[in-house]
C-alpha positions as MATLAB code, in Angstrom:
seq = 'XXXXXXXXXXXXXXXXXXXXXXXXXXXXXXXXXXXXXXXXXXXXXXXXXXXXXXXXXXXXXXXXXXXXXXXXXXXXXXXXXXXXXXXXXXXXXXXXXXXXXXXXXXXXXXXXXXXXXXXXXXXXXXXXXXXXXXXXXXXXXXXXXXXXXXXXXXXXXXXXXXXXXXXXXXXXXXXXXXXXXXXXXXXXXXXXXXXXXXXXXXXXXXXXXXXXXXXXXXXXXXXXXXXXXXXXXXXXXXXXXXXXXXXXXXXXXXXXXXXXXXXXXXXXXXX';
ca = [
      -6.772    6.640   56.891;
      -9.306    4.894   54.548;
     -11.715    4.191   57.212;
     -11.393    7.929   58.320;
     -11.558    9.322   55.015;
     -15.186    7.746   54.353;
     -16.319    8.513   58.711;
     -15.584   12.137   57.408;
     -17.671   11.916   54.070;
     -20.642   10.682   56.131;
     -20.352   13.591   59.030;
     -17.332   16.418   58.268;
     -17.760   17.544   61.466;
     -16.029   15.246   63.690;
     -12.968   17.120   64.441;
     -10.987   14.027   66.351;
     -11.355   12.694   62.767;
      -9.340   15.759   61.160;
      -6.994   15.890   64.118;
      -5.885   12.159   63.791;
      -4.923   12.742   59.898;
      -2.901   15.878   60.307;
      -0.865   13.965   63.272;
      -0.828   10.646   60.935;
       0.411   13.062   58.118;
       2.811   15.146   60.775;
       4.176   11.555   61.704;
       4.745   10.101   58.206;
       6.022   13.529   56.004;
       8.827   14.035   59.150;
      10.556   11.282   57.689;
       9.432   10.373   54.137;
       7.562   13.715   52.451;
       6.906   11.525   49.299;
       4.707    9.207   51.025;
       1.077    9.073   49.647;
      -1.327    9.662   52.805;
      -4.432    8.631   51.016;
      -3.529    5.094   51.165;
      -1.620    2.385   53.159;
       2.063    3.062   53.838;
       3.916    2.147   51.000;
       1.213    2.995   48.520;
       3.620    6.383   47.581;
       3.004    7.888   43.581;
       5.648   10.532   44.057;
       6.172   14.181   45.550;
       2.921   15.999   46.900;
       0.423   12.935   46.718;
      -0.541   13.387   50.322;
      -1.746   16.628   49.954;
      -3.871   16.011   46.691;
      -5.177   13.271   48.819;
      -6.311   15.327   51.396;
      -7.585   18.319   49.286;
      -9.577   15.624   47.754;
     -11.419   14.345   51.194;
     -11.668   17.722   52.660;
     -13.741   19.101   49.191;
     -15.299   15.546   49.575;
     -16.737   16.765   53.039;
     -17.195   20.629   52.111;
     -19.641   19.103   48.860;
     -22.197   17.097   51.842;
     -21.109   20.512   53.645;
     -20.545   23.590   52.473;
     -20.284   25.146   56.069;
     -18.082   22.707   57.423;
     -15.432   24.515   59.727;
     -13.087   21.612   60.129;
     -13.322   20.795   56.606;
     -11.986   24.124   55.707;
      -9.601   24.734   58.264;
      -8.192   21.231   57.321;
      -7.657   22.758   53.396;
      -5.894   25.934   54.772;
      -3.668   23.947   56.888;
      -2.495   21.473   54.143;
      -2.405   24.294   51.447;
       0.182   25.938   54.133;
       1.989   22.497   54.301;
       2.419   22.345   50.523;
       3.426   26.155   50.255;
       6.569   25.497   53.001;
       7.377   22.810   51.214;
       6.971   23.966   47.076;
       6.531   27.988   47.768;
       3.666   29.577   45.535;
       5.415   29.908   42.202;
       6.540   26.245   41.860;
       4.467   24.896   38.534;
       2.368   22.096   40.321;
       1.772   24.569   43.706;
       0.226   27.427   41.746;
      -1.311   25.080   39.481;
      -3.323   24.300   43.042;
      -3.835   27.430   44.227;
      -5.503   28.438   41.052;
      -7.730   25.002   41.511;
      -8.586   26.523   44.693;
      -9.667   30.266   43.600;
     -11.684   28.249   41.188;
     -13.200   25.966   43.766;
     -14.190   29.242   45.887;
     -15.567   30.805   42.649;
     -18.242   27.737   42.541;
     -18.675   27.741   46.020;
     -19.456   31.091   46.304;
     -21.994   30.992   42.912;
     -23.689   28.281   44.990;
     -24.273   30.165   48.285;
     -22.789   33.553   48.070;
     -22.831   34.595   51.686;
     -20.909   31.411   52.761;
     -18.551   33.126   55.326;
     -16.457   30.251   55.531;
     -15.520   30.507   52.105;
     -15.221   33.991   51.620;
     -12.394   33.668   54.520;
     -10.589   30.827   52.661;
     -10.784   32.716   49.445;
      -8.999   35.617   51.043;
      -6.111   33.407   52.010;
      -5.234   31.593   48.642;
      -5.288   35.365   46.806;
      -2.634   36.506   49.298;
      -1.312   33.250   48.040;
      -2.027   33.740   44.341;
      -0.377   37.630   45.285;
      -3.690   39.102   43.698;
      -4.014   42.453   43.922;
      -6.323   44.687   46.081;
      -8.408   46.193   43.151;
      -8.889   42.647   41.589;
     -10.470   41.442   45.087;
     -12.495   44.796   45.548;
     -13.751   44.089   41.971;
     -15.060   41.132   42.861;
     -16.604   41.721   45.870;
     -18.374   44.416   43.997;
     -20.276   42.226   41.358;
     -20.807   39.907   44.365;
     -22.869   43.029   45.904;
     -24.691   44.048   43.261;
     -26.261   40.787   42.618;
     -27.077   40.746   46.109;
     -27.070   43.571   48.398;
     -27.728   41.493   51.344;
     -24.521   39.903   51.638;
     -23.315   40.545   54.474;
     -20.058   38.359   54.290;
     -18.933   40.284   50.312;
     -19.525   43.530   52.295;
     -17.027   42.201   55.498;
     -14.619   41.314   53.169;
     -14.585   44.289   50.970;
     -14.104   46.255   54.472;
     -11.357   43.545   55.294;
      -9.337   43.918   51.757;
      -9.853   48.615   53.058;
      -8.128   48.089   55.774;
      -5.740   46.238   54.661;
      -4.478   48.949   52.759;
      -4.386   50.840   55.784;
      -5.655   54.574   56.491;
      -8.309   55.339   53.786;
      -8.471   58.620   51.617;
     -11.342   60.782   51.460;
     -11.958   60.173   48.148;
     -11.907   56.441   48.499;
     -14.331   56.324   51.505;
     -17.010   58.909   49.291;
     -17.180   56.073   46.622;
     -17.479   53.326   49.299;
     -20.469   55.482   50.768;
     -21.823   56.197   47.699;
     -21.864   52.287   47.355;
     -23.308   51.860   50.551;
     -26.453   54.338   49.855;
     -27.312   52.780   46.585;
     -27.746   49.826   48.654;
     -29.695   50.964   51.457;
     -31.948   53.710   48.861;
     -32.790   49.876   47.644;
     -33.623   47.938   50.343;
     -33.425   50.302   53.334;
     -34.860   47.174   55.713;
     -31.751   45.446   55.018;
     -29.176   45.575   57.380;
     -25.879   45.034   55.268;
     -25.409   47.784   53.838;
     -26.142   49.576   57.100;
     -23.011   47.886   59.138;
     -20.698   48.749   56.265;
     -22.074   52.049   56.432;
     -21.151   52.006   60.546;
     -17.495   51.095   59.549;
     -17.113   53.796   56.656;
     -17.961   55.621   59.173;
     -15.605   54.999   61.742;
     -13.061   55.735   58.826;
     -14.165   58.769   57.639;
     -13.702   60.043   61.554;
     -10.197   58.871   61.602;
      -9.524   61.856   58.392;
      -6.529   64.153   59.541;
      -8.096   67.091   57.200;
     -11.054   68.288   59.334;
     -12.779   70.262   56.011;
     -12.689   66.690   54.592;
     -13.793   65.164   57.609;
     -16.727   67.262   57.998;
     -17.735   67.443   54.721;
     -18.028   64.229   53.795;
     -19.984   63.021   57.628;
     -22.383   65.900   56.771;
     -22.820   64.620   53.240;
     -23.459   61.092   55.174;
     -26.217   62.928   57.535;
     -28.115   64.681   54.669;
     -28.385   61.212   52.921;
     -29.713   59.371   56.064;
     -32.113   61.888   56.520;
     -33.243   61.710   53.206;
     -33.405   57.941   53.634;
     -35.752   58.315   57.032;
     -37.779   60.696   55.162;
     -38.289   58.479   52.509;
     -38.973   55.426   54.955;
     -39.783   56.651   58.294;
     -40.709   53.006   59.624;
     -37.416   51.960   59.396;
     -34.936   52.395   62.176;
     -31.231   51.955   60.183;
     -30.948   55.760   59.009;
     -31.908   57.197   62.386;
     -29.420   54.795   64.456;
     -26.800   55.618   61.462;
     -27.263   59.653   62.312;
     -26.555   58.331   65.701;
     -23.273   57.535   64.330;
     -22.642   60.364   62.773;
     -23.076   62.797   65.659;
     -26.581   63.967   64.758;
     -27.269   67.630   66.028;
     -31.058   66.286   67.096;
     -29.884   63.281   69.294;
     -32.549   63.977   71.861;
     -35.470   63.626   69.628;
     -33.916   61.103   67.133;
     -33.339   58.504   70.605;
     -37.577   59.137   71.029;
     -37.653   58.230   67.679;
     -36.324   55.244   67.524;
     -38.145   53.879   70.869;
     -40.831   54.055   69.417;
     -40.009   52.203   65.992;
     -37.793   49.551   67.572;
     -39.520   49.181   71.119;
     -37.670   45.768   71.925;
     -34.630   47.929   72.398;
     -36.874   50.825   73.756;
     -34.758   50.714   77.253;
     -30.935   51.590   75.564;
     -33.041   53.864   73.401;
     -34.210   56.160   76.520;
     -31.203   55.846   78.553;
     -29.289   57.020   75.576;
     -31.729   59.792   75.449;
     -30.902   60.685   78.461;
     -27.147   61.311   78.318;
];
């Protein structure tokens, strides 16, 4: 385990590396679930050393790695080990799992659009039984200090639909959100895919006065936008969206602006 412990500091990647712990660890807790796995057998300090051990390598690898998908599917699977085995309220358990919202806090200061650990930190607040608006909150500040990440804007549309069918008044502030992003920097694309998914929400709205209000409030604000910018293709392919009563002209449009795509532009024209 030693000599695997330091192959994985020099190159996380190697996932026969992480497989062979987890079945040396499988083997060894069956039996003796006070066994130390960060040393030779025998070497046991008491109830739970394995998995401080191997929290310890795997943040060992993520710090050479940040990115590292072994590394953190390794630290889900022993956090789920130690959670069968202690539960979440237990005092040295939680005492982890609030090491590890911690952990993700740095991470994510460090590179904020680091999918991997926005994923992870979504698993230990289930954990931690945070609540929604706690999560939302923080996914907020991460957007305002940086409207192009894309991974803060996933998971703030991950933690909506968690909560199931959304409200009208919910999904106006979440567009409102949206357009102070993309009034900002209208190039970037972020905002514009959340935008796509509010959208998809709005049209599942039993009330149809609702529904229609707010997706024509949503089509006088991307109009305004392409106004505004008329280079830039995001507002025209989010009237698109929207049901746009100008498709025809609109599809012409954006040919022209994004000609790569110029083909599915015209054929959509077409229809």
């Amino acid at each position: 385990m030693k000599a695997c412990e330091k192959l994985l500091g020099l190159c996380p990647e190697i996932l026969t590396a992480w497989n062979y712990r987890r079945e040396t660890i499988e083997a060894r807790t069956g039996d003796a679930a006070t066994t130390s796995e960060g040393g030779d057998e025998g070497e046991g300090e008491g109830e739970g050393d394995w998995w401080s051990d191997e929290l310890r390598v795997s943040e060992t690898a993520l710090r050479n790695n940040p990115k590292s998908y072994p590394s953190w599917y390794h630290r889900k699977w022993v956090l789920r080990r130690m959670i069968e085995a202690f539960g979440t309220e237990e005092g040295k358990a939680r005492e982890t799992l609030e090491r590890e919202a911690k952990l993700c806090a740095d991470m994510l200061n460090a590179d904020d659009r680091n999918f991997h650990c926005w994923a992870y930190r979504r698993f230990v607040a289930e954990k931690l039984g945070r609540g929604v608006d706690e999560e939302l909150q923080y996914t907020l500040t991460k957007i305002e200090n940086n409207f192009s990440n894309y991974s803060a804007w996933h998971y703030r549309s991950a933690i909506l639909e968690s909560r199931g069918a959304a409200d009208a008044e919910t999904l106006e502030r979440e567009f409102e959100l949206a357009s102070n992003a993309f009034y900002t920097e209208p190039e970037d694309q972020s905002a514009w895919m959340y935008h796509r998914w509010l959208t998809s929400r709005a049209r599942a709205i039993e009330d149809a006065k609702d529904r229609e209000s707010l997706l024509e409030r949503e089509r006088q604000t991307c109009r305004e936008v392409s106004d505004l910018e008329p280079t830039c293709k995001w507002p025209l392919l989010a009237l698109a969206s929207l049901g746009d009563e100008h498709p025809r002209e609109m599809f012409q449009n954006l040919a022209a602006l994004d000609p790569a795509r110029g083909g599915y532009y015209r054929e959509r024209r077409s229809e």
